[in-house]
C-alpha positions in Angstrom: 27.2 -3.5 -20.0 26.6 -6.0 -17.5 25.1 -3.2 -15.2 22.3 -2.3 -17.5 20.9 -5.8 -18.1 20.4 -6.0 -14.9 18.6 -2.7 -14.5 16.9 -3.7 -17.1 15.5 -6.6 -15.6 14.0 -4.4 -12.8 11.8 -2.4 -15.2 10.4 -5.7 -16.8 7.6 -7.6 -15.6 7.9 -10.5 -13.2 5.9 -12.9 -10.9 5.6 -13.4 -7.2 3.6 -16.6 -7.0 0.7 -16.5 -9.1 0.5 -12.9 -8.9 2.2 -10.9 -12.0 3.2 -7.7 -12.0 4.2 -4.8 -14.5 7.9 -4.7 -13.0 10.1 -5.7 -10.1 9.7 -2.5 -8.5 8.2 -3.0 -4.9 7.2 -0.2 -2.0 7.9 -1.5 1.1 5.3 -0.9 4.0 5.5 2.5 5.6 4.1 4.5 8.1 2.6 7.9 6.7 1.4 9.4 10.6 -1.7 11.0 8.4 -4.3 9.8 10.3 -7.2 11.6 12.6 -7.3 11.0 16.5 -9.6 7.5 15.5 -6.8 6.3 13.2 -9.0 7.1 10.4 -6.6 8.1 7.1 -7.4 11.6 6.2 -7.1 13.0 2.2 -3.2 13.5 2.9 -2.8 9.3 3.1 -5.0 9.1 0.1 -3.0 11.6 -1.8 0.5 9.5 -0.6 -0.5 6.1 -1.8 -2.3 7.6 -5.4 1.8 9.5 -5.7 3.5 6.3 -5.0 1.2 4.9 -7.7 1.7 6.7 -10.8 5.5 6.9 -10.1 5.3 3.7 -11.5 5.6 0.9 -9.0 4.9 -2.7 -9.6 3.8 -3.5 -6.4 2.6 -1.4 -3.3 2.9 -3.0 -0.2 0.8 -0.5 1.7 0.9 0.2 5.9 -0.5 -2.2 8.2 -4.2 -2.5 9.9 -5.2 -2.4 13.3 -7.8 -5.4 13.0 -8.6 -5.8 16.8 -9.1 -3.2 19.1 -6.7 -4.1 21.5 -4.1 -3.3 19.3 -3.2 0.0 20.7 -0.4 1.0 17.9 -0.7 4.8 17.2 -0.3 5.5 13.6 -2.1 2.6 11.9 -5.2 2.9 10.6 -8.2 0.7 12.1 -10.1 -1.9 10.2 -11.7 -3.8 12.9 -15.5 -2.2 12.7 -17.6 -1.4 9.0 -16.9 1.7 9.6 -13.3 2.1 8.4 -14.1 -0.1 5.2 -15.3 3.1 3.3 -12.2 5.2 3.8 -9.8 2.1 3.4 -11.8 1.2 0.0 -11.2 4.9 -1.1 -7.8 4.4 -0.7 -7.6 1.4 -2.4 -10.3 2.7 -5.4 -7.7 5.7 -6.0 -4.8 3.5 -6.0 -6.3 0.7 -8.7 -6.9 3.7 -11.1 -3.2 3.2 -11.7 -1.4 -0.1 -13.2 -0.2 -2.5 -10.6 -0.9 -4.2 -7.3 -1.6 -3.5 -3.7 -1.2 -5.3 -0.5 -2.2 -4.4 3.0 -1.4 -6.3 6.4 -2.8 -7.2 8.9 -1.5 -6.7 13.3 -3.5 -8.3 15.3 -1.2 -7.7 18.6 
């Protein structure tokens, strides 16, 4: 019995800081590789993080961002000119059509 108030704790909304979410479910940060030769994300990334969010999950904690150029990590999307803002807000306009949260970070180096 003990087992399922504690799963049931997972399902029921909770707070980190001042931010509230709908449950204690979090995504952690993970590469999806779907990304075009200027680390652009392409429909495929888009179509990932929209998935994770109607399964359900309090909290997204989506990939990281290059935000300098001279980080040379393959795989992470850019965010350093206006130019990747359109694409990143895409992704983050499809993902707020569903109920919870989503966080991005930042590598610098």
């Amino acid at each position: 019995m003990r087992f399922i108030t504690v799963l049931s704790k997972l399902f029921a909304p909770g707070k980190l800081g001042k931010l509230e979410i709908k449950n204690r479910i979090i995504q952690a940060p993970m590469g999806t590789f779907s990304y075009n030769d200027e680390s652009v994300p392409s429909q495929q990334t888009i179509d990932y993080f929209i998935e994770r969010a109607k399964g359900g999950v309090g909290l997204i904690i989506c990939h990281g961002v290059r935000a300098t150029p001279e980080s040379q990590v393959q795989g992470i999307p850019n965010l350093y000119e206006d130019k990747y803002i359109p694409i990143m807000a895409k992704i983050s306009d499809a993902i707020l059509g569903e109920p919870q949260k989503v966080f991005s970070f930042w590598r610098k180096t």
